[in-house]
C-alpha positions in Angstrom: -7.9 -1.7 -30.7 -6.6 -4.2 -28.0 -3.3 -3.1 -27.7 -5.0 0.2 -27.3 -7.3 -0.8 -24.3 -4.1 -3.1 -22.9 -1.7 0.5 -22.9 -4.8 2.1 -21.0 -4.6 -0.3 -18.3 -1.3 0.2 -18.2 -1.1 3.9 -18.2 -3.6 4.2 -15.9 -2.3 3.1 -12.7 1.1 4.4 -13.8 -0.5 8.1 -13.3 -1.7 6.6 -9.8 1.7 5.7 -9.2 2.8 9.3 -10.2 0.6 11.0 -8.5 1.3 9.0 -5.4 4.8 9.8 -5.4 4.2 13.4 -6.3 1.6 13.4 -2.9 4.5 12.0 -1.2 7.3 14.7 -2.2 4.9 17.5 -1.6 4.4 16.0 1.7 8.4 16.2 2.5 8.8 19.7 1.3 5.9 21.2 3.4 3.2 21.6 0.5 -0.1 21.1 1.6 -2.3 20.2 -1.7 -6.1 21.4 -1.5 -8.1 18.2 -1.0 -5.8 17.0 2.0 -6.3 19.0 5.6 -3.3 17.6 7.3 0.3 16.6 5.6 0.3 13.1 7.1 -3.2 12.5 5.6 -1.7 13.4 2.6 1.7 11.1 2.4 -0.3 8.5 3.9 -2.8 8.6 0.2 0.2 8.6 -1.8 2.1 6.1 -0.4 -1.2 4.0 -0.9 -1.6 5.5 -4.7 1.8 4.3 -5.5 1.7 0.7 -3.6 -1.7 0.2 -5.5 -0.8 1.2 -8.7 3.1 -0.2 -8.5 1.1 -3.4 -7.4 -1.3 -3.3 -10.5 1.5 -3.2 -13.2 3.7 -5.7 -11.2 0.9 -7.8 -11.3 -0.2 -7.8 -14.7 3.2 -8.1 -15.8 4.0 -11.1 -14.0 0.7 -12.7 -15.3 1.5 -12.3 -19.0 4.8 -13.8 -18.3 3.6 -16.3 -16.0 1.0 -17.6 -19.0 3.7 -17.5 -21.4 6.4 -19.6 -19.2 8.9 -16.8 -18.9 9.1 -16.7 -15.3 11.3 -19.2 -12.8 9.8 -22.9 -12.6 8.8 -22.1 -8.7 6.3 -19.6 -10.0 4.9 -21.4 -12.8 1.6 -22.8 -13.3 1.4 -26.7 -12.5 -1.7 -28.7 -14.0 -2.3 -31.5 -11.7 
């Protein structure tokens, strides 16, 4: 059940991602999507979208191999 929940959190913000980079395209070819009344309004969400959920998996990635010392000694945890 936790590797369940943990693949959620991961898929999750990849579809953000998706989605954000799918805004984006749209944007570049001249497709105007429904919700969005101008195109810039629209690449402007997606590139957000796919910072935010690029940024969430980078992130969680580097903390589980930050807390199991798999990462370069500049970016590990120091207990003073």
């Amino acid at each position: 059940m936790i590797r369940l929940i943990a693949l959620l959190i991961m898929v999750i913000p990849g579809c953000f991602a998706a989605l954000g980079i799918k805004l984006m395209r749209d944007m570049l070819f001249g497709i105007l999507q429904p919700p969005f009344p101008y195109l810039w309004l629209q690449f402007l969400v997606g590139l957000v979208l796919f910072i935010g959920g690029l940024g969430f998996i980078a992130g969680f990635v580097f903390y589980r191999d930050r807390k199991r010392n798999k990462v370069q000694k500049r970016f590990r945890k120091s207990f003073k």
